[in-house]
N, C-alpha and C positions, 0 to 999 in steps of 0.2 A: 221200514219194517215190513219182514215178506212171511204171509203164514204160508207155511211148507205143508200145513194139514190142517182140518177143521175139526179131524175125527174126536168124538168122546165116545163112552160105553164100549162094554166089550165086543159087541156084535158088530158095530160100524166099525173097528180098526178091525176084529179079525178077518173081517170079509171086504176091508179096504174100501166102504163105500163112501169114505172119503180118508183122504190121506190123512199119517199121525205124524207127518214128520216134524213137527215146533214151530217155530217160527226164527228168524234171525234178524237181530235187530243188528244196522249200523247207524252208529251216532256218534260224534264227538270224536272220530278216526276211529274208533273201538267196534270190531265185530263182535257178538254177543251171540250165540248158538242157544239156545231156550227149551226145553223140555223135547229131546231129540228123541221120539218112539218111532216104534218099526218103520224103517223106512228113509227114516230122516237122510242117509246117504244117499238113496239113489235120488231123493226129491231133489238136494241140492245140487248133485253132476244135473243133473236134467233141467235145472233152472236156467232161463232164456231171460235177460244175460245170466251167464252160468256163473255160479255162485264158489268162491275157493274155497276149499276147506283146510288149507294151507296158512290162510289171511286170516283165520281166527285168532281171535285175544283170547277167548274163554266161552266154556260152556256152563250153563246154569241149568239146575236140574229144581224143581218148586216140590215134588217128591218124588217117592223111588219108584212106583205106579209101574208098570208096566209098558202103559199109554206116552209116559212120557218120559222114560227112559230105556225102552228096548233098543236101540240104537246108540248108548253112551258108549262104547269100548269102539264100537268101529270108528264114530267120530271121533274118539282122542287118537287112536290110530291115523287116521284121513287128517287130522291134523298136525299132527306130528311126524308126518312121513315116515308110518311103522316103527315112529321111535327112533329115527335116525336123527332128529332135529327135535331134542326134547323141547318142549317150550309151552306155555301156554296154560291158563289156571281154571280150574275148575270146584266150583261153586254149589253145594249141595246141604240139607239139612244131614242133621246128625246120624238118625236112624238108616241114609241110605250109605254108609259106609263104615257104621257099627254093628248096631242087631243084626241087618239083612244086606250085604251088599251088594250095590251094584256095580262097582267097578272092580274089574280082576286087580288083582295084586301087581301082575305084572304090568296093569299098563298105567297102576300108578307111579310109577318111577320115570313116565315118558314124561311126566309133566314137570311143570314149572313149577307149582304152589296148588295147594287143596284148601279150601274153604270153605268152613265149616257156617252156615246160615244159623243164625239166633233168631230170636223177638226180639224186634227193635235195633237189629243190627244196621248198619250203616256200611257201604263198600264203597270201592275206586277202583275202575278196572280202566287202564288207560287215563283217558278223562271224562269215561263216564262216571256220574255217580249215582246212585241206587241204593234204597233203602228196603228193607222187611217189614213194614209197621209192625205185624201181629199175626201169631200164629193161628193158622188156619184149624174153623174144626170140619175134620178131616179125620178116614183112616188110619191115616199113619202123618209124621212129621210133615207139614207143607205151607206154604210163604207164598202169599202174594209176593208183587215187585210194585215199587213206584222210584220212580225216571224222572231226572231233574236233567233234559238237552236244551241247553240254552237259559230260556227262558218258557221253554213248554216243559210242562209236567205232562208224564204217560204213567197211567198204572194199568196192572196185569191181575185182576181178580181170579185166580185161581181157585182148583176145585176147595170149596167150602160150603157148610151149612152154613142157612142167614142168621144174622143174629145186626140187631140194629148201630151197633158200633163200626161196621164196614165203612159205612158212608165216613165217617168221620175220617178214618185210616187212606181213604182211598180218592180225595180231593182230587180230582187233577182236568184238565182240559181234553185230553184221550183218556178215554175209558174203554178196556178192553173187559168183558167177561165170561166167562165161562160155564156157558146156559145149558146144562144137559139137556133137559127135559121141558117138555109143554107143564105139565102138573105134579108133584109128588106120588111118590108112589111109599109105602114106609119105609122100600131099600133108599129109595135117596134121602127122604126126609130132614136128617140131621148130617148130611154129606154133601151134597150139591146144592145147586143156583138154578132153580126152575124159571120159569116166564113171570108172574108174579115175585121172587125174589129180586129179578133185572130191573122190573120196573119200577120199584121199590129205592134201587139203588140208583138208577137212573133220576129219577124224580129228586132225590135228595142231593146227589152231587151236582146235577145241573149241568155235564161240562159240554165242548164244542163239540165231540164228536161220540159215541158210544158204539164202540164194534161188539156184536155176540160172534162167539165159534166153539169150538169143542161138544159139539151135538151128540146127542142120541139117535135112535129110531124116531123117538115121535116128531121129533124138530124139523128132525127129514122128513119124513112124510107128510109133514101139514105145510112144512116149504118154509126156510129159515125169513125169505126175503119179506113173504107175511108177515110172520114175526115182527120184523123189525121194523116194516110199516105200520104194523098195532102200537108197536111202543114209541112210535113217530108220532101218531097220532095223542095217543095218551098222556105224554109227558112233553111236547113243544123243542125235543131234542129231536138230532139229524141220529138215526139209530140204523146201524146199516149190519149186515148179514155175512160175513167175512167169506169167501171160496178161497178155495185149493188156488196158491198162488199171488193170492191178491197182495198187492204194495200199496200200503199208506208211507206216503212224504210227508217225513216232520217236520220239513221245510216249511208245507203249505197244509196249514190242518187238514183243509177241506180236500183234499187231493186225494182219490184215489183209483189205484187203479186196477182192476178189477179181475181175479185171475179164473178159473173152471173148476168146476166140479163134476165127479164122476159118479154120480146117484142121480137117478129121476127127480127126488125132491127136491134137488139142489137150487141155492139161492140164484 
């Protein structure tokens, strides 16, 4: 699993002080492209080793965000060689390709299959399999993920307000989540996963390993990798601070390898 960007909030992705490009999960022979905002193309050409964008199975979009879909159309392009090589399925809630969409008309016909994310849905993409427990509350339409490779469980706590039923939905031995902010402010309040929500969830799932990414200004500025030493300390879990880049092997939970960041406060 490689994050392509850590960015959250408007101001860290429009000023790039950390990349938005998603993350790409391979597991189970299945490439898996994840929330691809601004960017997500050139991060993956520039990835050392360099990453295809030909060898994707599917793109997953958790909402239509901006953050994490500004880069859908070029990636089904980059993947489907401009549509000369239709193939390949893509994965999104409802409202990003009803009310508002995000993908052009034309370049849904380069694809293979469109799929439409529920509550409680349940997918197969290759031989990965992946569920939605529950919809997120959020601005608009949005889906956690939780990953069943092997015998490890991975989930992806996506932007949501807390509500104490997470933990339950979101069991797993990787714990990914999605910390904008050090403290609430009323704009995030009932929308994001602050410092206190993480640890919260942290505490209650317990699992082997718990990555924070998708930052704010204040995360960057107090320095993610603090963070994740507080919530080290707090809750007796390994809580690590994700960069631009970084590779976790779901081979080996403990494993990872640790990529850059381009902001001063970085982890």
């Amino acid at each position: 699993m490689k994050f392509l960007g850590t960015a959250g909030a408007r101001h860290v992705v429009s000023q790039q002080l950390r990349a938005s490009g998603g993350m790409w999960l391979q597991a189970e022979g299945t490439r898996l492209l994840i929330d691809p905002g601004p960017g997500a193309l050139v991060r993956i050409l520039a990835s050392r080793p360099r990453l295809n964008p030909r060898l994707l199975n599917g793109i997953l979009l958790t909402h239509r965000h901006l953050d994490h879909s500004g880069d859908l159309n070029v990636m089904v392009e980059a993947m489907t060689e401009g549509g000369t090589n239709p193939r390949g399925t893509l994965l999104l809630p409802g409202d990003a390709i009803d009310s508002e969409p995000v993908i052009f008309s034309y370049a849904r016909g380069y694809l293979s299959e469109i799929v439409i994310l529920r509550e409680g849905g349940s997918y197969t993409l290759g031989r990965l399999h992946f569920t939605t427990p529950v919809r997120h509350r959020h601005a608009v339409e949005t889906y956690g993920l939780k990953f069943q490779v092997g015998d490890l469980s991975l989930s992806i706590i996506a932007d949501t307000g807390f509500f104490p039923e997470l933990a339950d939905f979101y069991r797993s031995e990787i714990l990914v989540i999605n910390t904008l902010t050090l403290k609430h402010s009323p704009l995030t309040q009932d929308i994001h996963l602050d410092l206190e929500d993480a640890r919260r969830l942290i505490q209650a799932i317990q699992p082997k390993l718990a990555v924070l990414t998708h930052f704010g200004m204040r995360v960057l500025n107090y320095g993610p990798s603090r963070v994740a030493r507080m919530l080290t300390e707090e809750t007796g879990v390994e809580v690590i601070a994700a960069d631009d880049e970084m590779v976790i092997n779901l081979d080996r939970v403990g494993e990872v390898k640790k990529g850059k960041s381009s902001q001063s406060g970085r982890a």
